[in-house]
N, C-alpha and C positions, 0 to 999 in steps of 0.2 A: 407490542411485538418488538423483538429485539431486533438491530439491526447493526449494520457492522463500517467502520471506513477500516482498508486494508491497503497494506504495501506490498506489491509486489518488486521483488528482485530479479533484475534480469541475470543473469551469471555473464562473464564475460568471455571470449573463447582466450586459450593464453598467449599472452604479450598482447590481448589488445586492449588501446589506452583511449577507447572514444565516450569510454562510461565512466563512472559508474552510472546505471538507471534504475530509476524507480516509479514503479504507477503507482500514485493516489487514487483509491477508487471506492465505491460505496455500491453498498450490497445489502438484503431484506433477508439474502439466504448465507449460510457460511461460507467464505471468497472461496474455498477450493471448489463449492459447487458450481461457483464460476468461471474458475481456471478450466475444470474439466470440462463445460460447455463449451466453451469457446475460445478461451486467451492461449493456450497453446496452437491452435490451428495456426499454421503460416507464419509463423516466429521459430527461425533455426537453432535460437537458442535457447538454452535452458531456461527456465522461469518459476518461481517460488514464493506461494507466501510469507514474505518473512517475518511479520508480526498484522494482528488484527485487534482492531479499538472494537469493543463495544457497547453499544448506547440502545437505553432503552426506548427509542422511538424512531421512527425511517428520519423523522424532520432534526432530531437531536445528530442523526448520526449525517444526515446532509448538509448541517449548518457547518459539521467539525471538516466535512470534506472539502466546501468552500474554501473557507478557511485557511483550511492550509496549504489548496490551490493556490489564494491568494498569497497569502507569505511566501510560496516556493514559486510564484509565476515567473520572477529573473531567471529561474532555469526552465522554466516551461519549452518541451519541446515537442510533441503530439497533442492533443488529446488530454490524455491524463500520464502521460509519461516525462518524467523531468530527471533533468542529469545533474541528481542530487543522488550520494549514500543514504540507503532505508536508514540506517542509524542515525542519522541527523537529523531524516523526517520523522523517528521515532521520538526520541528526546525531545524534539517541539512539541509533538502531542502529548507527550507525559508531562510537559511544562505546563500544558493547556488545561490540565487536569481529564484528559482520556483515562479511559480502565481498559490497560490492555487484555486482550480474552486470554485465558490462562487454556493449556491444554497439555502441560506436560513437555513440551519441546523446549530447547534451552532458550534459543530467544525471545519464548513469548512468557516466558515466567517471572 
């Protein structure tokens, strides 16, 4: 069963300089099935998946989540949100050899 690690982007409101941020986060369903569950509730600002890896197993795509938990933990600041640009955590995971899910949007192609 396929399964996915995903970056969301928080959008910032303008002039403010406290981000950039991004969640590393892992999902069994497609991350916007997730956002619309639950990660917009109580967050004022905008938020977006901006690109999603995915692996063909929950355990492939939780080792890659680790992972770059680990590498990105000097910016760790929640949870799973670190004040790291999604492009930077993107490029790590395409260094790692991720397959990012293609769906026709410009950043995920």
């Amino acid at each position: 069963m396929a399964a996915y690690v995903y970056l969301i982007e928080e959008e910032p409101y303008p002039g403010d300089t406290s981000g950039p941020w991004t969640k590393i986060g892992y999902s069994q369903n497609p991350p916007e099935w997730r956002m619309d569950a639950n990660l917009k509730r109580g967050n004022p600002r905008n938020i977006r998946v901006a690109v999603a890896f995915e692996y063909e197993t929950g355990d492939a795509a939780r080792a890659a989540e680790k992972g770059a938990h680990e590498h990105f933990g000097d910016f760790k600041h929640q949870k799973e949100w670190f004040h790291v640009a999604w492009p930077v955590v993107a490029a790590w995971m395409d260094g790692s050899g991720a397959k990012r899910r293609v769906t026709g949007t410009d950043n995920e192609t």
